[in-house]
C-alpha positions in Angstrom: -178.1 -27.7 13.2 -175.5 -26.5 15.8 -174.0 -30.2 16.3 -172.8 -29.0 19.7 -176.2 -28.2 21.1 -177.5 -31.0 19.2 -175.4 -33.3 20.9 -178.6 -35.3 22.8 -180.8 -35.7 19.8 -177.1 -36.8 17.6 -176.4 -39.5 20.4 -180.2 -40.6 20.1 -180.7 -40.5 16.6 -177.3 -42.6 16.2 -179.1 -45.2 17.9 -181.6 -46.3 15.7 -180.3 -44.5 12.2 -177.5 -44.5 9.6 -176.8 -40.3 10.4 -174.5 -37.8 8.5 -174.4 -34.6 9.8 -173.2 -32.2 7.2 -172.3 -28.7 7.6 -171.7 -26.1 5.4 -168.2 -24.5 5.6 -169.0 -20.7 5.6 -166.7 -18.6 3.6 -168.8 -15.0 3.7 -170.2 -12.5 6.2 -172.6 -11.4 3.5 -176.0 -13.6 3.4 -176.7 -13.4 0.0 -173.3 -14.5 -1.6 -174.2 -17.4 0.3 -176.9 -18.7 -0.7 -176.6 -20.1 -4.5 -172.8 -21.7 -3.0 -175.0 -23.4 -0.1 -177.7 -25.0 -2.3 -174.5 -26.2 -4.8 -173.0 -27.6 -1.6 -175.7 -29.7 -0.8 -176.7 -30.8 -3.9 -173.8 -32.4 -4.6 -174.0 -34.2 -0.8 -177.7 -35.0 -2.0 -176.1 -36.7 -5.1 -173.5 -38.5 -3.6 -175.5 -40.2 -1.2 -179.5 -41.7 -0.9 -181.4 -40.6 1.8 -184.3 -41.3 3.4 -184.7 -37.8 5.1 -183.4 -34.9 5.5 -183.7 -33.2 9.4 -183.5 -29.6 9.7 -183.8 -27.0 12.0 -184.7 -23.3 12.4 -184.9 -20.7 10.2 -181.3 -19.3 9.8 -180.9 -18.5 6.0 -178.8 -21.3 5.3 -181.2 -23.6 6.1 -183.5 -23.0 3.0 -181.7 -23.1 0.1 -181.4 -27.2 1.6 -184.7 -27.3 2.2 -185.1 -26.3 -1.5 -182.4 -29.0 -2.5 -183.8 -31.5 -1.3 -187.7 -30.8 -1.7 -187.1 -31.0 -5.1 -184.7 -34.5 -5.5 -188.5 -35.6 -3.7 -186.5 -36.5 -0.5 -188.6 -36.0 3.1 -187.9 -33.3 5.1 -188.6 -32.7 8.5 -188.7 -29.4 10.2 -187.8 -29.0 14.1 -188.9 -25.7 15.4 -191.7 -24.8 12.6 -194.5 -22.8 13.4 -192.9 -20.0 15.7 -193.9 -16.4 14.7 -191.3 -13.7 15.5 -191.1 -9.7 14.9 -192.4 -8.4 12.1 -188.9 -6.0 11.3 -187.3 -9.8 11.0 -187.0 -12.0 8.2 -187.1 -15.0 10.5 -190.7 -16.0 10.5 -190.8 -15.9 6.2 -187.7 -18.1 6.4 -188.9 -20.0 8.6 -192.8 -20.7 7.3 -191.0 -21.2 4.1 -189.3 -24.1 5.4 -192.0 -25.3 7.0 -194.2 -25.4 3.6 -191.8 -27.5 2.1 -191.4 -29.8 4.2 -193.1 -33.1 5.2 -193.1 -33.4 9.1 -192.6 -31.1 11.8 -191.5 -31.2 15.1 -192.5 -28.2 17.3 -191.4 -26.3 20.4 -195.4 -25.7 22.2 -199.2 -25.8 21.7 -199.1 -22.3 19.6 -196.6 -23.5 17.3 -198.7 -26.5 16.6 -201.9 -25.0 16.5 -200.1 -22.4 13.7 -198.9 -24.3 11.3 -201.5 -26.3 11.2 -202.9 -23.1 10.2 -200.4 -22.4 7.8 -201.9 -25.7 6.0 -199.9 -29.0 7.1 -201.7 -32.0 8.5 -202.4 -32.2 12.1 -201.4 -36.1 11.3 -197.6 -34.3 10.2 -197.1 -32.3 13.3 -195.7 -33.5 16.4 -195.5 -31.7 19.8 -192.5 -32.5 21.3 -190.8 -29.7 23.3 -187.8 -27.8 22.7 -184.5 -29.3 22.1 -183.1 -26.1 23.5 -184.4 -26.3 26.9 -184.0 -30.4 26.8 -180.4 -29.3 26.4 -180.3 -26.7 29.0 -181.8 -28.7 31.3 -179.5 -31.7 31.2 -176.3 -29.1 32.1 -174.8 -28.8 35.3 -173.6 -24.9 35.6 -170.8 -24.2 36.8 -170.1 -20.4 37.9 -167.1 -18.9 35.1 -167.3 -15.7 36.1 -167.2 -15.1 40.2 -168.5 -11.4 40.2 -172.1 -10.4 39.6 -172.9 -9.7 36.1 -176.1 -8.9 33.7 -175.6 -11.2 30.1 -176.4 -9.0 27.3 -178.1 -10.9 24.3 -178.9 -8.1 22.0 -178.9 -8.8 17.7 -179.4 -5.7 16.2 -182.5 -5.0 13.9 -183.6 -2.5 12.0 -185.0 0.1 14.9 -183.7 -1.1 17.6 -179.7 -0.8 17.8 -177.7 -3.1 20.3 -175.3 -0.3 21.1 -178.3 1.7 22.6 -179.4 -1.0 25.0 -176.0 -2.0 26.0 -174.9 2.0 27.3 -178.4 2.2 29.3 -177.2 -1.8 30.8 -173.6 -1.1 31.5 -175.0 2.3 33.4 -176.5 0.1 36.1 -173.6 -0.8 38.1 -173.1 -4.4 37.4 -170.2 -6.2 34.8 -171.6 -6.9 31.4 -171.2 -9.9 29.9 -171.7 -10.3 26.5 -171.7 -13.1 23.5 -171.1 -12.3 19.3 -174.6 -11.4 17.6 -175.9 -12.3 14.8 -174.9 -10.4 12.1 -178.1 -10.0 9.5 -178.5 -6.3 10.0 -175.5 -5.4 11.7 -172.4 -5.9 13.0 -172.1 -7.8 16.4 -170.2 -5.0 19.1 -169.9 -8.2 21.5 -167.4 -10.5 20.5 -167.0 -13.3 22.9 -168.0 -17.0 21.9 -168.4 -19.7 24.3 -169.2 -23.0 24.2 -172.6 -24.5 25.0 -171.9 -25.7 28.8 -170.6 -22.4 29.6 -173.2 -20.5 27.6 -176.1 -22.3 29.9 -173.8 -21.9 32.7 -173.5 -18.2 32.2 -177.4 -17.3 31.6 -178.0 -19.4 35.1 -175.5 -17.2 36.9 -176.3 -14.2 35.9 -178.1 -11.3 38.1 -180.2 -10.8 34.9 -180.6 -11.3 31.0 -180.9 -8.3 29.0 -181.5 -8.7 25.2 -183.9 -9.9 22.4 -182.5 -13.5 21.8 -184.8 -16.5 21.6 -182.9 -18.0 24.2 -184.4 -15.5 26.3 -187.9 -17.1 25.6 -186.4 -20.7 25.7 -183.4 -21.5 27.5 -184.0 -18.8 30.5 -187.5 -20.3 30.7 -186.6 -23.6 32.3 -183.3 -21.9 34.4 -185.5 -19.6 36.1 -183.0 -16.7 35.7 -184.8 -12.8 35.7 -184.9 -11.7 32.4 -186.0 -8.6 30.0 -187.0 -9.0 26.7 -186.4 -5.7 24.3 -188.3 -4.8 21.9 -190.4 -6.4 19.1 -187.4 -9.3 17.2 -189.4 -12.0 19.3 -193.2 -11.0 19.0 -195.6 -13.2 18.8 -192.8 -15.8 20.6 -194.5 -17.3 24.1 -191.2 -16.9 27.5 -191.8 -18.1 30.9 -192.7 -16.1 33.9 -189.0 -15.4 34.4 -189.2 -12.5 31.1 -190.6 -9.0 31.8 -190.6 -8.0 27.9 -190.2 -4.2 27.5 -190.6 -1.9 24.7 -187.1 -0.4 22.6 -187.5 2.7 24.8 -184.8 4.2 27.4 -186.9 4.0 30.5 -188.8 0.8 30.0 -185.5 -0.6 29.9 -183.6 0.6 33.0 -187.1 0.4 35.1 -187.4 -3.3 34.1 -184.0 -4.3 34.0 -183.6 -2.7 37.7 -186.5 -4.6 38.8 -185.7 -7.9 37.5 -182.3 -7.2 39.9 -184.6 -7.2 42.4 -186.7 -9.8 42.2 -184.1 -12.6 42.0 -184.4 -16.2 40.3 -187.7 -17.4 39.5 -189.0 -21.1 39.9 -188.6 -23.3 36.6 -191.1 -22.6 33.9 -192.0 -25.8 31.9 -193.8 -24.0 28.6 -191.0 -25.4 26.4 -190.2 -28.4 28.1 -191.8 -32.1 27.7 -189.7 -35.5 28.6 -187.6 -37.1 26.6 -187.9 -34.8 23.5 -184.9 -36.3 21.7 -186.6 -40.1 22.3 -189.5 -38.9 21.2 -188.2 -37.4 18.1 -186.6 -40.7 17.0 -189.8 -42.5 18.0 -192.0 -40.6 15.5 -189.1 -41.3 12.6 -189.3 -44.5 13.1 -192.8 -44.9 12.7 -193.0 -42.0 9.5 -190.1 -44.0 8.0 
């Protein structure tokens, strides 16, 4: 987990548990060189130490080789975020299910997520409703304006079909500064290369005119800040966003006509689909009762 954006669940969690927080030291851009070094990794922190659970999060590819680790040394997992389906030109939602089957609770962001992975076959007596960190997180931030001129944020990550650099000429044609953050690089290289910190990343999606890209923070984060915002293409189908997100094919005019009317339109009133109270209470809660 991104101990950063973590930091209210970390501060909760501390309160009631013995916590390590271990995090893998990249060393490669290239996934799969990383993948038989990650599970070594934590294999020997699984050895060192006994644990009662492991928590994990998401479905970024490092995250399964320790969900395989530790599913079989027979120690509990539990899964924050399971139960999302994304775009079927990703590799997200296989990670992600994966991780999900192997482990023994799960934590998840809304009513769809719940109501599919109980599909997927865990125990409705497993899965726990409790919001989305993300939005708990984005909610809690005061925003401070960082950049004084009106601006569009561009959260673009490249997949196959539908190229960043295509949707960020049609953006930087409108007229407004373009402000950008490093992608993810599973397909291809990022062409933004600014990184921020939390705060300023929440502060900079509430400030902006409008969010242009294919990020799940898009769906998420944007949701509860009420900012306009187009969502490109097919990396987060099947994903529910807020009434704030006019999603748009990959195509040049859908684009530029729904980019220019989200302009328009202004900020939208807070959407509560991925929020509940006191998600990071509620987390510990449950542990305490499953442990």
């Amino acid at each position: 987990m991104h101990r950063a954006r973590q930091q209210l669940l970390l501060q909760e969690l501390n309160k009631y548990f013995e916590v390590d927080v271990v995090e893998y030291p990249t060393k490669y851009n290239f996934i799969l060189n990383n993948v038989a070094d990650i599970a070594n990794y934590f294999r020997k922190v699984l050895d060192r130490n006994e644990y009662d659970l492991i928590l994990l999060r998401g479905d970024r590819y490092e995250v399964l080789p320790i969900a395989m680790t530790a599913a079989y040394k027979r120690i509990k997992i539990a899964h924050i975020e399971g139960g999302l389906e994304t775009g079927k030109n990703v590799i997200d939602s296989k990670v992600r299910h994966a991780i999900s089957q192997l482990s023994d609770f799960h934590f998840v962001t809304d009513e769809q997520a719940e109501k599919r992975i109980i599909f997927l076959g865990a125990s409705p007596k497993t899965v726990f409703n409790v919001g989305s960190l993300d939005v708990s997180y984005a909610k809690s931030i005061v925003p401070k304006q960082i950049i004084l001129e009106d601006y569009i944020l561009f959260l673009f990550h490249s997949i196959p079909g539908e190229d960043s650099q295509f949707v960020y000429d049609l953006v930087k044609d409108l007229g407004l500064k373009v402000i950008g953050i490093k992608a993810n690089q599973d397909y291809v290289k990022s062409i933004m290369q600014e990184e921020y910190s939390p705060e300023d990343f929440i502060s900079l999606m509430y400030f902006a005119k409008c969010i242009v890209g294919n990020s799940s923070s898009i769906c998420k984060e944007s949701s509860i800040l009420g900012t306009p915002a187009i969502l490109v293409g097919s990396r987060q189908d099947g994903r529910i966003s807020g009434k704030n997100t006019l999603k748009v094919p990959f195509d040049r005019d859908e684009i530029i006509k729904g980019t220019k009317y989200q302009l328009g339109h202004g900020r939208y009133q807070p959407d509560l689909i991925y929020y509940q109270p006191n998600t990071e209470k509620r987390i510990c809660d449950i542990l305490q009762k499953v442990l």
